[in-house]
Each structure stands twice: as structure tokens, then as C-alpha cells.
DRENDRENDREN-501321 format. One line per 8 residues: number of its first residue (from 1); for each residue x, y negated, z of N, C-alpha, C, O. Coordinates in steps of 0.2 Angstrom, whole numbers, m for minus. Last residue first. Example, Ala and Ser with C-alpha at 12.3 -4.5 7.8 and 13.67 -1.06 7.14 Angstrom:
2> 64/11/35/68/5/36/64/0/39/67/m6/40  66/28/39/62/22/39/66/16/39/71/17/42
END
This chain:
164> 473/m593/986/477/m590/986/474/m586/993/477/m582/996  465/m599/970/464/m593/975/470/m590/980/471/m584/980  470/m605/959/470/m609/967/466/m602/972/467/m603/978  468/m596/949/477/m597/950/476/m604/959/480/m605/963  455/m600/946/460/m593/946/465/m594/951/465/m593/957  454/m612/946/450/m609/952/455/m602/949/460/m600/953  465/m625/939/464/m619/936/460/m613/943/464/m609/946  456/m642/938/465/m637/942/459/m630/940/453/m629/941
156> 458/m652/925/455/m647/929/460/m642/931/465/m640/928  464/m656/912/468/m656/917/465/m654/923/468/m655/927  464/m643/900/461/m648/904/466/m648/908/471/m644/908  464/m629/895/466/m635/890/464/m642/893/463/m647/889  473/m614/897/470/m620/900/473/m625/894/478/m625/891  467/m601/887/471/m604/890/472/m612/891/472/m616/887  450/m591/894/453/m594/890/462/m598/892/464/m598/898  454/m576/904/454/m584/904/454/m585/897/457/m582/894
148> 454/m562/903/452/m564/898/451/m573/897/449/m576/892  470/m552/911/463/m556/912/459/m557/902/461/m554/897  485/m550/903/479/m549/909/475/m553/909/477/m558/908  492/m546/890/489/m549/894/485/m548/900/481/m543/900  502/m532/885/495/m533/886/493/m541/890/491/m539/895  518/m534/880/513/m532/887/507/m536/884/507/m541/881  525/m538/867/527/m535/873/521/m533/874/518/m531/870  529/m540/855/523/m542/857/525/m541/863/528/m546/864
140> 543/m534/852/542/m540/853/535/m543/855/535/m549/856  537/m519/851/542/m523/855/542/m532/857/540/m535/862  529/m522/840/527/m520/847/531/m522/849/531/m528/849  540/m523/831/534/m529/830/530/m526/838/528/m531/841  550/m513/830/551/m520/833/546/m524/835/546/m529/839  541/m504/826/542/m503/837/543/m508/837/541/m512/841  536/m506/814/532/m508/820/535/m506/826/531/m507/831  553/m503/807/548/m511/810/543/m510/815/545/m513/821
132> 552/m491/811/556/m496/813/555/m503/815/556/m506/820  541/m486/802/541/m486/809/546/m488/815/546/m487/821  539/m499/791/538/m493/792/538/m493/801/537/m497/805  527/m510/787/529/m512/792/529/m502/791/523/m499/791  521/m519/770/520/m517/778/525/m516/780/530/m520/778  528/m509/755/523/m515/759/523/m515/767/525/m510/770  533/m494/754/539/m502/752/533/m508/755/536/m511/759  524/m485/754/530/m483/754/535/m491/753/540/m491/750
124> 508/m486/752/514/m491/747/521/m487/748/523/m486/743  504/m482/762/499/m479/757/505/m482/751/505/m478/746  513/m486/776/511/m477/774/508/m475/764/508/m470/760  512/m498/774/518/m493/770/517/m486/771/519/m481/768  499/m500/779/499/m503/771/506/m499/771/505/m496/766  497/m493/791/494/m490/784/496/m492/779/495/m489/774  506/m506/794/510/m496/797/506/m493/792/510/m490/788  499/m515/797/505/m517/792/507/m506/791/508/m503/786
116> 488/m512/805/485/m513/797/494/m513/791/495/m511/786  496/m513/816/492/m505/814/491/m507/807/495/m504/803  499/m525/815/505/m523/816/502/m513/812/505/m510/808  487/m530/817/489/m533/812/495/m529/811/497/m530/806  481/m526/831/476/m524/824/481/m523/819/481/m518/815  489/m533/838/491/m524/836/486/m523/832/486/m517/830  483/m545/836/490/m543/833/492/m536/831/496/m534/827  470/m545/843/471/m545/836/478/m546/833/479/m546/827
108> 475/m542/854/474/m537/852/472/m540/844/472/m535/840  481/m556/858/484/m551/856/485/m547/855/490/m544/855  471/m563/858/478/m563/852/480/m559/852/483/m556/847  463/m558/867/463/m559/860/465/m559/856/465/m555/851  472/m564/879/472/m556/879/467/m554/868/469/m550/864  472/m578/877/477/m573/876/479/m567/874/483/m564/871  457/m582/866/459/m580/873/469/m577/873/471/m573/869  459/m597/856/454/m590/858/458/m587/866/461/m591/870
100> 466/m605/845/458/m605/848/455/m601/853/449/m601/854  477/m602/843/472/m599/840/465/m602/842/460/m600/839  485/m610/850/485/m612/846/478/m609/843/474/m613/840  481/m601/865/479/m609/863/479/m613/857/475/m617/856  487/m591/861/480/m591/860/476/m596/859/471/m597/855  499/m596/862/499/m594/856/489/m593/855/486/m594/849  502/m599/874/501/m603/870/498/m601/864/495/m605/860  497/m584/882/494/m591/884/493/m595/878/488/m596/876
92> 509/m579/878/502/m577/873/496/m583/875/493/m585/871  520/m589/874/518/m584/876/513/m583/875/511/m585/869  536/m592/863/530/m592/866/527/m585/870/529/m579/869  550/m588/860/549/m589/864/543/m589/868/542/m587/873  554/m586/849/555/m592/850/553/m595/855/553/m601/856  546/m575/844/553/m573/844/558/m580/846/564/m580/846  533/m580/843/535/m574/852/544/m575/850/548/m575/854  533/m588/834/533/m590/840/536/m585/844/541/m586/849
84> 536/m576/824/542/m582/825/540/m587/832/545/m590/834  522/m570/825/531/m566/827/536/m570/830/539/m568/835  512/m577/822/514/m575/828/521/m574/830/524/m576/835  518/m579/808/518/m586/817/517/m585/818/518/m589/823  514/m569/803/520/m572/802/523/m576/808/528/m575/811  501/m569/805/504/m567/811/511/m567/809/515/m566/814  498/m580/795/496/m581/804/499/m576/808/501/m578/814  502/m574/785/503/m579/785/504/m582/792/509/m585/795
76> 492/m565/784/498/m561/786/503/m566/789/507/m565/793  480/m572/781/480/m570/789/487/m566/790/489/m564/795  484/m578/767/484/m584/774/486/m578/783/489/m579/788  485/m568/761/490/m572/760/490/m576/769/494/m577/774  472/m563/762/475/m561/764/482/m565/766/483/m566/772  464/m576/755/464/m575/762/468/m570/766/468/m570/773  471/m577/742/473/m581/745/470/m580/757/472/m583/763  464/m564/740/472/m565/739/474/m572/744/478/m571/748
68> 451/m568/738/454/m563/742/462/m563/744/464/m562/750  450/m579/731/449/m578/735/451/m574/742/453/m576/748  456/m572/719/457/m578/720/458/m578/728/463/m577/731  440/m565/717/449/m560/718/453/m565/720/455/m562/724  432/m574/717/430/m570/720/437/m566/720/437/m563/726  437/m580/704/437/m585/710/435/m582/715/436/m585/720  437/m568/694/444/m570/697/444/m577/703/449/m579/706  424/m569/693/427/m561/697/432/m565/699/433/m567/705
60> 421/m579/687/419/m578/694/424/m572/697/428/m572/702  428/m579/675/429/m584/680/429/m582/688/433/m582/692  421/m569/668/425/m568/669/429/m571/675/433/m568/679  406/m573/668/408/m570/673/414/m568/675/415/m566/680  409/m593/668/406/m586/667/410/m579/669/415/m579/671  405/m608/677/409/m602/677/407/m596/673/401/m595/674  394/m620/670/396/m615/675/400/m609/673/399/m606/667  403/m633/662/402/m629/663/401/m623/669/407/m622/672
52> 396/m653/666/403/m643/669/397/m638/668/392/m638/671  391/m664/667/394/m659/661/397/m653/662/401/m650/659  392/m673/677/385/m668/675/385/m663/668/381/m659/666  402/m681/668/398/m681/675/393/m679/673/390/m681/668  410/m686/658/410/m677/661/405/m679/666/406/m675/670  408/m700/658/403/m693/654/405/m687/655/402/m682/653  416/m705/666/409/m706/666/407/m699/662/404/m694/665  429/m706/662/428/m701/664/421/m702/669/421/m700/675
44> 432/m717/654/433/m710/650/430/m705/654/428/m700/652  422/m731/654/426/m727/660/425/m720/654/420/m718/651  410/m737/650/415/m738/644/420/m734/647/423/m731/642  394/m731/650/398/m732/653/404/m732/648/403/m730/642  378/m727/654/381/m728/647/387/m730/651/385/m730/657  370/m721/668/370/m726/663/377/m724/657/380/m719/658  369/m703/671/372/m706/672/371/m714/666/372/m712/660  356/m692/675/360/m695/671/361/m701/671/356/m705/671
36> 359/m684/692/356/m688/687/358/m691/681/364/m693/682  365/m667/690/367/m676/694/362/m679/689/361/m677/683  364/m654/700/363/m655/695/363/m664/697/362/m667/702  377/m641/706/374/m645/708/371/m648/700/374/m646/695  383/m631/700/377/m628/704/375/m634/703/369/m633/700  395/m637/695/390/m636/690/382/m633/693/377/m632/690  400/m641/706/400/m647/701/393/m642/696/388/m644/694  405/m628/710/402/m630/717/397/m637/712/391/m638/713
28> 414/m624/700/407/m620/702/403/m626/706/397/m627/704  424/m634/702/417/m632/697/412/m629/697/407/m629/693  427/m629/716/424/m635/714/421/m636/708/415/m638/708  432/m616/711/426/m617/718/425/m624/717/419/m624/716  443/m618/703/437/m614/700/431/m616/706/425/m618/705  451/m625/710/450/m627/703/445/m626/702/441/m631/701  453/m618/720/452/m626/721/447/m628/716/441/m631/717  461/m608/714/453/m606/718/450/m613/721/445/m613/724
20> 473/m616/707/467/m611/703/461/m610/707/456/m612/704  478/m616/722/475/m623/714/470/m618/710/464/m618/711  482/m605/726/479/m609/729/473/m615/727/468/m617/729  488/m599/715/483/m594/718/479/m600/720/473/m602/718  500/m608/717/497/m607/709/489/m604/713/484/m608/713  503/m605/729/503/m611/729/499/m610/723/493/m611/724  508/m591/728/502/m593/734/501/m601/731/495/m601/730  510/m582/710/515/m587/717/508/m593/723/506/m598/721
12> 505/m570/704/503/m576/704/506/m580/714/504/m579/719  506/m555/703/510/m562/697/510/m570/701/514/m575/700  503/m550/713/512/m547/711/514/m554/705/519/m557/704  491/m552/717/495/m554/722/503/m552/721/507/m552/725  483/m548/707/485/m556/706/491/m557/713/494/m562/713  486/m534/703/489/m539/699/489/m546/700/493/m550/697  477/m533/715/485/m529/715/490/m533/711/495/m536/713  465/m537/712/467/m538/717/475/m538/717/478/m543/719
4> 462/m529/698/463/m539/700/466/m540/706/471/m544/705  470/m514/702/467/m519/700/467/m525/700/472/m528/702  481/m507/715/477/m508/708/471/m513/707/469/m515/712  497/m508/723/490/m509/723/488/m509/716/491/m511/711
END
């Protein structure tokens, strides 16, 4: 990869990326805001209040690159735990349930996520998922879900499944 983007996610370790975009979006968020002035105080940390510098542009770009990195980080991050659940067993039921969403969901947002790994070593040759990986990463997805149910989160008896 090139650029900010490339250079922040080869130097900079997820937890450092993390603090630093904490860092920056909080003073950012400290310097948009304007605070009344504050009485006199003998506290060392009364008179920064209302004193932050806003970011300049350099800051921004990298709270905006920051960003990215740590949101990429996070969504490989989630199908990371797909894999390690399906390989532990779960099913698409649970795993939607964790997600919030439908089974059948999850699990077309996973061969989204298995397709996006197959371009990143096709454009890299060494990132991603070559074509060894992705049979195993489909394989172990297995089968499509059926239906679109959300996955039961009541103890309401399921009108699907009472159908007989």
C-alpha cells in the first residue's frame, strides 16, 4: 500500500493508532467547542480549559488516516471472529445474533469479506487471502442460510418453526 494510509498501518501498532485518534478527536471535538471563561483558580489544570489548539492541517489529515486504519483494523478484526467462531463451532443464527442482524446477513457480509481478502493478495501478492486461503475461508462458511428470520432473541415461540 501507498501513502498515509499504507505507511500508518505498516508502522503504527493498533493500540498506539487507537490513543493517538482518541487524542486527536477529543481535541478537536475541545477546540470546536467554545467554554466560558473560567474564574481564577489555584488547580494546574483550570487554565487549559478553553485553551486547545484546533488541529492544523497536518493533524487533521492524520485524524482522518487514523481513522481509517483503525476502522479497517476493527472490520478484519470482526471477521477474524467470524472465522474463530464458525471454527468453534457457531452458527450463522449465533453469529448474526452477535452482529445484530440476520443470519442470512452475516453471511453475505462475510463473502463480501473473504472476495475483498482474494483482491487485497491478488493487488499485494503477501495481504489477504490467496486461493488456498479463500476455499478454506468458504469452506468453512459453509452453506448460505435460509430464510431472512432475524435470530430469536425472546422467549415468544418462534410462528416459523410452530408451523407444522
Amino acid at each position: 500500500m501507498t501513502g498515509r494510509r499504507g505507511f500508518l498501518e505498516g508502522v503504527i501498532p493498533i493500540v498506539t493508532a487507537v490513543t493517538r485518534l482518541d487524542f486527536l478527536s477529543r481535541r478537536d471535538s475541545a477546540a470546536a467547542v467554545r467554554r466560558p471563561v473560567v474564574r481564577p483558580s489555584h488547580s494546574w489544570t483550570e487554565h487549559l480549559r478553553g485553551q486547545v489548539e484546533p488541529l492544523d492541517l497536518e493533524e487533521s489529515l492524520e485524524l482522518l488516516g487514523l481513522g481509517v486504519v483503525v476502522a479497517r483494523q476493527a472490520y478484519d478484526a470482526q471477521h477474524g471472529g467470524i472465522r474463530a467462531a464458525l471454527r468453534a463451532g457457531a452458527s450463522w443464527e449465533r453469529i448474526g445474533a452477535v452482529l445484530g442482524t440476520t443470519p442470512l446477513t452475516a453471511w453475505n457480509s462475510h463473502q463480501r469479506w473473504i472476495e475483498e481478502q482474494v483482491e487485497l493478495f491478488e493487488l499485494t501478492g503477501r495481504d489477504g487471502l490467496d486461493d488456498v486461503g479463500a476455499v478454506d475461508a468458504l469452506q468453512l462458511a459453509g452453506e448460505r442460510p435460509v430464510g431472512l428470520r432475524y435470530a430469536a432473541r425472546s422467549t415468544e415461540p418462534d410462528p416459523v418453526s410452530d408451523c407444522s
